[in-house]
PDB file of the backbone (N, CA, C, O) and the ligand in Angstrom, with CONECT records:
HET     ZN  A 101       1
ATOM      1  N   UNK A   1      -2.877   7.913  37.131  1.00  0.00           N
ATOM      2  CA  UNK A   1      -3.795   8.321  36.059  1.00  0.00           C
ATOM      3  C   UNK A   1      -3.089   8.189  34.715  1.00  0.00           C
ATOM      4  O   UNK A   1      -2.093   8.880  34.502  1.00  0.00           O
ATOM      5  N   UNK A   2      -3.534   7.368  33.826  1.00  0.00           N
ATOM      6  CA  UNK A   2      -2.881   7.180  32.398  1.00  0.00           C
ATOM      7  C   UNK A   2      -3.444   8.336  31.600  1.00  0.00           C
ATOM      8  O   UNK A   2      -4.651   8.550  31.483  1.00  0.00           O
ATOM      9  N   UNK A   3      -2.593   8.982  31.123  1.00  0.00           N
ATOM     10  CA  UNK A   3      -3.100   9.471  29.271  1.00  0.00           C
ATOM     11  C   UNK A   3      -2.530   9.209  28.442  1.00  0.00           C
ATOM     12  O   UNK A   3      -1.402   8.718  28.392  1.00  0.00           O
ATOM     13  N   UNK A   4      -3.664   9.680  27.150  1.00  0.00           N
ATOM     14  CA  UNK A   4      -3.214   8.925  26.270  1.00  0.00           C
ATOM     15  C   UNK A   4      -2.191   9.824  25.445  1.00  0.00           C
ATOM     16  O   UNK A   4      -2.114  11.052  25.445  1.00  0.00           O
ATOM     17  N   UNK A   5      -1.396   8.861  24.714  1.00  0.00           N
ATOM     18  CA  UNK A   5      -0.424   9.631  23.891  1.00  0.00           C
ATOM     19  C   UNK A   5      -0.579   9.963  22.595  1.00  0.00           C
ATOM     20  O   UNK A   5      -1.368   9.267  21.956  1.00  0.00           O
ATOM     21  N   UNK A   6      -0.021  10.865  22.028  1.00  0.00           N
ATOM     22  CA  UNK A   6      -0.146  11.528  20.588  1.00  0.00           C
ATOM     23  C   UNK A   6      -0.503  10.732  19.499  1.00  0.00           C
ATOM     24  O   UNK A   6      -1.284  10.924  18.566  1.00  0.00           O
ATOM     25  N   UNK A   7       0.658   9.242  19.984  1.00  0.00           N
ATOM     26  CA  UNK A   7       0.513   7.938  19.030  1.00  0.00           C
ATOM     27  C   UNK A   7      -0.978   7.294  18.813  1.00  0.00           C
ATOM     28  O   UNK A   7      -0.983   6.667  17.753  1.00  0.00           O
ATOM     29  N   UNK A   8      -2.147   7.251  19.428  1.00  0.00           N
ATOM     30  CA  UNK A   8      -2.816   6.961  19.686  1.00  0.00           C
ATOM     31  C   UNK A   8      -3.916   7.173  18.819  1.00  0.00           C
ATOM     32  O   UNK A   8      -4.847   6.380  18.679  1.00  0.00           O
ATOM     33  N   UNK A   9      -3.764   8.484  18.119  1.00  0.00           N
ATOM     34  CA  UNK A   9      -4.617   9.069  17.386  1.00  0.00           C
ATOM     35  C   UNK A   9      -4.284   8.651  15.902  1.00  0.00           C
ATOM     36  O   UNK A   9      -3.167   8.303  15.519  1.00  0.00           O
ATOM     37  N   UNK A  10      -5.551   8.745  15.031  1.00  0.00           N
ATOM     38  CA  UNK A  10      -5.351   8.747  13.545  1.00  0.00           C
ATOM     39  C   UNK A  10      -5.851   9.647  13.086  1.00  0.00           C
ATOM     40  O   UNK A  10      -6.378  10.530  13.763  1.00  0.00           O
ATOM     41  N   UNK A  11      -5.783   9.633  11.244  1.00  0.00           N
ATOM     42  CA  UNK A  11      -6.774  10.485  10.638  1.00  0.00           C
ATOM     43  C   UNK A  11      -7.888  10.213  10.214  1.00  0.00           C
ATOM     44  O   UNK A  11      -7.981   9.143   9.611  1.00  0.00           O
ATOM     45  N   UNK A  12      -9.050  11.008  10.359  1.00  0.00           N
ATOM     46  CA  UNK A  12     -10.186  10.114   9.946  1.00  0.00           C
ATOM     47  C   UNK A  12     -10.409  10.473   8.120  1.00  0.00           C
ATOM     48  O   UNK A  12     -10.252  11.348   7.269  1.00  0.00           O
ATOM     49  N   UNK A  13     -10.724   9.541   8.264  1.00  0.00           N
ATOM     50  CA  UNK A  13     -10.471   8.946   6.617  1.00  0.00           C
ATOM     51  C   UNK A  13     -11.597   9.911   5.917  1.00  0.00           C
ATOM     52  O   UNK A  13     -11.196  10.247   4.802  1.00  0.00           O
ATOM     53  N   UNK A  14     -13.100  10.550   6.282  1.00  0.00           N
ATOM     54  CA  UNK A  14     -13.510  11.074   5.759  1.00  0.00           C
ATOM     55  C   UNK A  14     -13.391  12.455   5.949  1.00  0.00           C
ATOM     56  O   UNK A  14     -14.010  13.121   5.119  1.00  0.00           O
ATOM     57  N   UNK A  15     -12.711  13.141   6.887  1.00  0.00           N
ATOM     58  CA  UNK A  15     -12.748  14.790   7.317  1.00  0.00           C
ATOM     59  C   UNK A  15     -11.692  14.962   7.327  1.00  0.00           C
ATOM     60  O   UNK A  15     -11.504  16.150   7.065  1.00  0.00           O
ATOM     61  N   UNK A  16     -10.489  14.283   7.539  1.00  0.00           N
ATOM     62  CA  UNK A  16      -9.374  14.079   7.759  1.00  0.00           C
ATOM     63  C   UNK A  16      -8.682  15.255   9.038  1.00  0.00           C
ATOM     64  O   UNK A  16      -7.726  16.018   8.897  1.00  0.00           O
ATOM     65  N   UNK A  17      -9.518  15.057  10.207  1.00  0.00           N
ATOM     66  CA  UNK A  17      -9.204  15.206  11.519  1.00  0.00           C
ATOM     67  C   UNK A  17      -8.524  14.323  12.315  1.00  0.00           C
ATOM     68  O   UNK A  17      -8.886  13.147  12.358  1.00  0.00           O
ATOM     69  N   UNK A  18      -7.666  14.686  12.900  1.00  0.00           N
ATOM     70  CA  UNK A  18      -7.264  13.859  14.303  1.00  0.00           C
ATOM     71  C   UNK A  18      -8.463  13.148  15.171  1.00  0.00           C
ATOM     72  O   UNK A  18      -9.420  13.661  15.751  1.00  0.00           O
ATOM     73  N   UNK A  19      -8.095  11.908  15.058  1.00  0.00           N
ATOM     74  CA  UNK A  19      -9.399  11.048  16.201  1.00  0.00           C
ATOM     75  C   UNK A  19      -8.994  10.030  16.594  1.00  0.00           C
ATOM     76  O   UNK A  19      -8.268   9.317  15.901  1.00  0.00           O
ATOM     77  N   UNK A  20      -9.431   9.672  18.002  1.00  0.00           N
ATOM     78  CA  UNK A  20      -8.988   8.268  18.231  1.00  0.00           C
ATOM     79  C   UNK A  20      -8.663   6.970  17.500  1.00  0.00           C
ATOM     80  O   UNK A  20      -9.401   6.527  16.620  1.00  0.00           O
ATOM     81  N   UNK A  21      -7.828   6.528  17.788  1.00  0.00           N
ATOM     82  CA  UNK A  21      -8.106   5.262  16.172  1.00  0.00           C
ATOM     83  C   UNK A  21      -8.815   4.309  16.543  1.00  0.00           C
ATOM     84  O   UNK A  21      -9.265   3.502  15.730  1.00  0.00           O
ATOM     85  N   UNK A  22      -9.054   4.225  17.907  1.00  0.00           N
ATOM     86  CA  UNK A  22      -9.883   2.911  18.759  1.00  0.00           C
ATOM     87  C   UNK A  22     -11.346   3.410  17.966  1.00  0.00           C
ATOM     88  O   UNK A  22     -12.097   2.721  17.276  1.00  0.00           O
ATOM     89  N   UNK A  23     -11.416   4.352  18.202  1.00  0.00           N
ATOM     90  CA  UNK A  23     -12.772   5.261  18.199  1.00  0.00           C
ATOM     91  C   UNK A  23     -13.649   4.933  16.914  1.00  0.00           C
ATOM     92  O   UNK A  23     -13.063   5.167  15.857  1.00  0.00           O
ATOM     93  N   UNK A  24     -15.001   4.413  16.797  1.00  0.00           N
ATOM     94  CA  UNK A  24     -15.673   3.802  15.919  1.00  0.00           C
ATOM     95  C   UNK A  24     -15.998   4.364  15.332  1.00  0.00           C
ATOM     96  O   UNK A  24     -16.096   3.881  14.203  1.00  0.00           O
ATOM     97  N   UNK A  25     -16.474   5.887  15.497  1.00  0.00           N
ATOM     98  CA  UNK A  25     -17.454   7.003  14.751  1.00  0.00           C
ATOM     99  C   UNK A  25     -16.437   8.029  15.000  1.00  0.00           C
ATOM    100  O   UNK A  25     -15.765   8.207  16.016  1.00  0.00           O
ATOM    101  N   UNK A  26     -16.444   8.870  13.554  1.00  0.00           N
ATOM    102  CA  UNK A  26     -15.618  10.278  13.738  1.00  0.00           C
ATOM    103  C   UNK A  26     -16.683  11.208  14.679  1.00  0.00           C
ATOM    104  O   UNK A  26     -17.905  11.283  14.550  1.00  0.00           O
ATOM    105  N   UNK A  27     -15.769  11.924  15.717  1.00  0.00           N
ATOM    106  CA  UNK A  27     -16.633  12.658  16.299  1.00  0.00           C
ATOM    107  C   UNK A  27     -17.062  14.227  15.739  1.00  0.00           C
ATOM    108  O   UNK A  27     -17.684  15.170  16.229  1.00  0.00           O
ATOM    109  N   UNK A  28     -16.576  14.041  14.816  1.00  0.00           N
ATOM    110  CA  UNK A  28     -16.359  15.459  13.934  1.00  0.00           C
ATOM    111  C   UNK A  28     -17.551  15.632  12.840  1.00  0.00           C
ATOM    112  O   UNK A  28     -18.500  16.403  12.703  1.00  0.00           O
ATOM    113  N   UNK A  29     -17.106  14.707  12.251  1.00  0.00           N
ATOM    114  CA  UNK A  29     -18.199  14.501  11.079  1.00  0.00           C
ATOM    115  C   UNK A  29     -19.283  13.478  11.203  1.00  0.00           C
ATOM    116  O   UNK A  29     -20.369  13.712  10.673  1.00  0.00           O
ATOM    117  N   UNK A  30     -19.120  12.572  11.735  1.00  0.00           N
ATOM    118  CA  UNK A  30     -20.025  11.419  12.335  1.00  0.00           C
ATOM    119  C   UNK A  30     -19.485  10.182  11.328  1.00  0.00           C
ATOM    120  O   UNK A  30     -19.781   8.991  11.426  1.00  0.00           O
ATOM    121  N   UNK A  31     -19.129  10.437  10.925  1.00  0.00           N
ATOM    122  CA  UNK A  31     -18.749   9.289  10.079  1.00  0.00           C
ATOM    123  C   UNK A  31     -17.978   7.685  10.231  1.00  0.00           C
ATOM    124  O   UNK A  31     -16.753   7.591  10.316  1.00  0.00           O
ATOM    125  N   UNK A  32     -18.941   6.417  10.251  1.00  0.00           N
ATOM    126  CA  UNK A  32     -18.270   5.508  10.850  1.00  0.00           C
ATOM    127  C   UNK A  32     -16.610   4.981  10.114  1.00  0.00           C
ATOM    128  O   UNK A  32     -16.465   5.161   8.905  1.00  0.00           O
ATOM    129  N   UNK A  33     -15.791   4.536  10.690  1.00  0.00           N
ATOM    130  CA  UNK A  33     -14.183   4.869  10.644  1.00  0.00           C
ATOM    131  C   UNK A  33     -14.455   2.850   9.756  1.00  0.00           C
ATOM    132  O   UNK A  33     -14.187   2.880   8.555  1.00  0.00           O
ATOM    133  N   UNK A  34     -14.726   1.972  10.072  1.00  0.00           N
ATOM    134  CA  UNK A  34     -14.724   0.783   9.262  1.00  0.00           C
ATOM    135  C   UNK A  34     -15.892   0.346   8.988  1.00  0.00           C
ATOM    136  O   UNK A  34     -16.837   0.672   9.707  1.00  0.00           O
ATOM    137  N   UNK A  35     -16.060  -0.450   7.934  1.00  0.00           N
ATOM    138  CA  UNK A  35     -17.129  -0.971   7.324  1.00  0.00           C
ATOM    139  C   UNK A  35     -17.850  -2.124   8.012  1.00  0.00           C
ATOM    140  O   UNK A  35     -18.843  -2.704   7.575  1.00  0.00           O
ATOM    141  N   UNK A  36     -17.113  -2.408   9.317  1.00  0.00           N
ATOM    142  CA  UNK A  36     -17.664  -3.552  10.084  1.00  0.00           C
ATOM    143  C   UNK A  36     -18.998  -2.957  11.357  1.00  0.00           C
ATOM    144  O   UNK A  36     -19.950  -3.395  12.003  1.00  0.00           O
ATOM    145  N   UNK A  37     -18.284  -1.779  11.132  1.00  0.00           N
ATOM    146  CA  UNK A  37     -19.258  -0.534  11.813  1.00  0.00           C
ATOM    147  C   UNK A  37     -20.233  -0.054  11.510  1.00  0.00           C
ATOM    148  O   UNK A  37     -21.214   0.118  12.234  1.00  0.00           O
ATOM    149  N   UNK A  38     -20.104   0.246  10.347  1.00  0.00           N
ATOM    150  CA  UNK A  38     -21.172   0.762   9.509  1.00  0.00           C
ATOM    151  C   UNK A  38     -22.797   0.212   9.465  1.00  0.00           C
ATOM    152  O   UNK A  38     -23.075  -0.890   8.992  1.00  0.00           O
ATOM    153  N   UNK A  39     -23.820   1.135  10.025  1.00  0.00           N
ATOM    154  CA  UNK A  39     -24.864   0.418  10.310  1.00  0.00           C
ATOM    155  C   UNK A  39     -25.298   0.353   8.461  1.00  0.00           C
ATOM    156  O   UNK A  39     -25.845  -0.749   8.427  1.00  0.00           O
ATOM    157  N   UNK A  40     -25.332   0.710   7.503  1.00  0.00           N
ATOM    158  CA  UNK A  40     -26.037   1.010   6.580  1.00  0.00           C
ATOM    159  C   UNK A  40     -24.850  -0.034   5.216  1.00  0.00           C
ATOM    160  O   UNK A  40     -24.705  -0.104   3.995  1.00  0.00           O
ATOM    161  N   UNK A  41     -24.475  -0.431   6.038  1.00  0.00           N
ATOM    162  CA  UNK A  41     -23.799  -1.850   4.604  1.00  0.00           C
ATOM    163  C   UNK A  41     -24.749  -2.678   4.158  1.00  0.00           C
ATOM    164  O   UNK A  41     -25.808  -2.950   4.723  1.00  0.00           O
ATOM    165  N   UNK A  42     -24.263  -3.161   2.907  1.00  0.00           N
ATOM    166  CA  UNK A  42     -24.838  -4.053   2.098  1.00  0.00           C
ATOM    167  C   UNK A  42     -25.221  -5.579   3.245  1.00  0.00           C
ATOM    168  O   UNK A  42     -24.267  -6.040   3.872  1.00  0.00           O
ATOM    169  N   UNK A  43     -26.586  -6.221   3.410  1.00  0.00           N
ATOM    170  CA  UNK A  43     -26.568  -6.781   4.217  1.00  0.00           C
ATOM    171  C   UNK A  43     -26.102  -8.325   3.166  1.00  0.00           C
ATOM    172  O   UNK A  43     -26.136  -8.487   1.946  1.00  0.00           O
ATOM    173  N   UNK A  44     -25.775  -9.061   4.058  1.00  0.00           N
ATOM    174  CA  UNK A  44     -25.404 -10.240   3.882  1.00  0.00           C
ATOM    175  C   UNK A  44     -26.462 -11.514   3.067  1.00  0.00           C
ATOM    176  O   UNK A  44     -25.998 -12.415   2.368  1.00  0.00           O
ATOM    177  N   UNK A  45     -28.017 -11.305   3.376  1.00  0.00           N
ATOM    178  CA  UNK A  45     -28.560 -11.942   2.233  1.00  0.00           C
ATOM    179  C   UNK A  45     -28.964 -11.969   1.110  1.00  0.00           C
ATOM    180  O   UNK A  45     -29.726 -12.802   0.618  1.00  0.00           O
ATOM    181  N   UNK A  46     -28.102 -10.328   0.219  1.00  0.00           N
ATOM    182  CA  UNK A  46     -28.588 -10.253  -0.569  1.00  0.00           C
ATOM    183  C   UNK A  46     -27.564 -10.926  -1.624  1.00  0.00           C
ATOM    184  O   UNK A  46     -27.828 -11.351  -2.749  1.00  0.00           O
ATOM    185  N   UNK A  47     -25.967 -10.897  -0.757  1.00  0.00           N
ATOM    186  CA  UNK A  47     -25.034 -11.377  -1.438  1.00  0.00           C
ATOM    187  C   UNK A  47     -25.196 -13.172  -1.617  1.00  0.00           C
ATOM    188  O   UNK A  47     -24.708 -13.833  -2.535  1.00  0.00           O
ATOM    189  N   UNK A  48     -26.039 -13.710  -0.434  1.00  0.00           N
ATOM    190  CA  UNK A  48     -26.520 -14.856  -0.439  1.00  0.00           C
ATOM    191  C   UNK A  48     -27.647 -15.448  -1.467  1.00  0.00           C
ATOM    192  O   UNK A  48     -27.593 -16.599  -1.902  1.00  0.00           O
ATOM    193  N   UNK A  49     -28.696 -14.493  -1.805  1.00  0.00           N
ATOM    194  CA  UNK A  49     -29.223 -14.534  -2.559  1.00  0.00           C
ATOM    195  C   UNK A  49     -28.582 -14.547  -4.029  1.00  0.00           C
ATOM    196  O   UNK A  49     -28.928 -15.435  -4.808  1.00  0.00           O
ATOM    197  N   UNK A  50     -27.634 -13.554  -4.425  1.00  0.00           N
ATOM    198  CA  UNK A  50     -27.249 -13.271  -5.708  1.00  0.00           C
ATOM    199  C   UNK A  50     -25.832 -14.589  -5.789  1.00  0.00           C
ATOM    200  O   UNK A  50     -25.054 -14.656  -6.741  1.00  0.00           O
ATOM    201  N   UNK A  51     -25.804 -15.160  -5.036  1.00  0.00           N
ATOM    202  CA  UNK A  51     -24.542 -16.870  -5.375  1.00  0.00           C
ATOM    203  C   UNK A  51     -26.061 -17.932  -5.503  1.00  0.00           C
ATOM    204  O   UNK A  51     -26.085 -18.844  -6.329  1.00  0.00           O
ATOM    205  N   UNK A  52     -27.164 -17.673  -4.648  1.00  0.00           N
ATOM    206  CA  UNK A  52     -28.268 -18.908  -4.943  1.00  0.00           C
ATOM    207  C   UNK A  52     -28.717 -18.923  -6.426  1.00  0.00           C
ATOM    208  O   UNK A  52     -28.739 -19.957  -7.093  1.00  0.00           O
ATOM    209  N   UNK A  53     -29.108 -17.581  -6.942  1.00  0.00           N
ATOM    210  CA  UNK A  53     -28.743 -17.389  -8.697  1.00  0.00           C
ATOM    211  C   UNK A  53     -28.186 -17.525  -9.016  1.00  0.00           C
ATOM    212  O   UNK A  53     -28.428 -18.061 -10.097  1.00  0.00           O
ATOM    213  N   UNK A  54     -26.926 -17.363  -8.778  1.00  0.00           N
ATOM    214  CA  UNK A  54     -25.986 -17.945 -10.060  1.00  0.00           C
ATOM    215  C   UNK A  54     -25.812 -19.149  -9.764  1.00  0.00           C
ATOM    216  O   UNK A  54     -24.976 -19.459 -10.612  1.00  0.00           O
ATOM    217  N   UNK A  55     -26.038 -20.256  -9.039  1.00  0.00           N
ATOM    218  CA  UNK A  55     -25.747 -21.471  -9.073  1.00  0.00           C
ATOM    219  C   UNK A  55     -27.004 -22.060  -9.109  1.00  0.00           C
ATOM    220  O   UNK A  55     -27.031 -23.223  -8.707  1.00  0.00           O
ATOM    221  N   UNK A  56     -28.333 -21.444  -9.582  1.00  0.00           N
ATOM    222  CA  UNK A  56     -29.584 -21.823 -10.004  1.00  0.00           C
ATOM    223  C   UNK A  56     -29.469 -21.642 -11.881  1.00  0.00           C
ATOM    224  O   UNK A  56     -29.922 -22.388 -12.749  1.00  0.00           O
ATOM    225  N   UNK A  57     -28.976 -20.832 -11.967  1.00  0.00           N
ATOM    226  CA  UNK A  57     -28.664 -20.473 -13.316  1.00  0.00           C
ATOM    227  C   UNK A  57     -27.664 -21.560 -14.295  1.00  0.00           C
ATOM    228  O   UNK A  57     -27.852 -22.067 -15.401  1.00  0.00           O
ATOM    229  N   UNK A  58     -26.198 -21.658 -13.018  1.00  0.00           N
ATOM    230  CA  UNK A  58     -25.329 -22.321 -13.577  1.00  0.00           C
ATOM    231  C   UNK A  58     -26.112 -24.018 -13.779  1.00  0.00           C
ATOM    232  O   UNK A  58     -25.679 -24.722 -14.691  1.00  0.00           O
ATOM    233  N   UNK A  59     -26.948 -24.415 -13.112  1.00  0.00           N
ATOM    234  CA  UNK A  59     -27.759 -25.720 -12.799  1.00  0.00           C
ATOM    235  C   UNK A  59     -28.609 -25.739 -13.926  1.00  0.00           C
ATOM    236  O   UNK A  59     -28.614 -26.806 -14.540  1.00  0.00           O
ATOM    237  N   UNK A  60     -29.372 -24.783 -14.384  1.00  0.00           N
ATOM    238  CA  UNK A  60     -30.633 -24.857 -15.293  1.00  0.00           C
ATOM    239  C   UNK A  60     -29.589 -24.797 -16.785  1.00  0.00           C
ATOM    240  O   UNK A  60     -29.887 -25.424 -17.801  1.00  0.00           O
ATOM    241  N   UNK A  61     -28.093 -23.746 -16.642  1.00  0.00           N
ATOM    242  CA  UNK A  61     -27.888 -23.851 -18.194  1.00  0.00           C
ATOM    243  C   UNK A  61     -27.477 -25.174 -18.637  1.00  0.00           C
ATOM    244  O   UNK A  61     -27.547 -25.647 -19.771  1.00  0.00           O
ATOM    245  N   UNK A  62     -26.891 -25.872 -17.210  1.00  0.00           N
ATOM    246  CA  UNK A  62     -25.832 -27.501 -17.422  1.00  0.00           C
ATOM    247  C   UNK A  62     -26.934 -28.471 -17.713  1.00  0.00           C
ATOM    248  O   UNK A  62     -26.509 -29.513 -18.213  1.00  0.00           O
ATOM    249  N   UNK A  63     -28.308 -28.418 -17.531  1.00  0.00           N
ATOM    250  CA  UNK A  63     -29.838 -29.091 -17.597  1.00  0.00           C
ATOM    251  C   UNK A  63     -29.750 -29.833 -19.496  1.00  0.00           C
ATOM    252  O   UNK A  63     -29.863 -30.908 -20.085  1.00  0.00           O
ATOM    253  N   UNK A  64     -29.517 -28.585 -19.732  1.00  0.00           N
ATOM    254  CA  UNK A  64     -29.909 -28.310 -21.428  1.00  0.00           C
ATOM    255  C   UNK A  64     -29.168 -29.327 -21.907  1.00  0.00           C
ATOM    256  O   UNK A  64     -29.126 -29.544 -23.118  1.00  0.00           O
TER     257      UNK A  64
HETATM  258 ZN    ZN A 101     -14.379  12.663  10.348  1.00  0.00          ZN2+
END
């Protein structure tokens, strides 16, 4: 039977409790531990959208 060792654990970055570091969600506070986790991030087409403007922009000012 393995357990785990002391090393194993981190702090969680928002409660600053002891928690698994594998561990995705603080179990304490709920709070997700990386931003790759995070259901509620900035989604990806808006950053797609806001480079299609500026290189619609950069196109229409080089027009002139
Ligand atoms: Zn926490």
């Amino acid at each position: 039977m393995k357990r785990r060792d002391a090393d194993n654990t981190d702090e969680c970055p928002h409660c600053r409790r002891s928690i698994y570091d594998d561990a995705e969600q603080c179990p304490y506070c709920g709070e997700y531990l990386s931003l790759e986790d995070a259901p509620s991030r900035r989604p990806r087409w808006i950053i797609a959208c806001a480079v299609l403007c500026l290189i619609a922009m950069l196109w229409w000012a080089l027009r002139l």
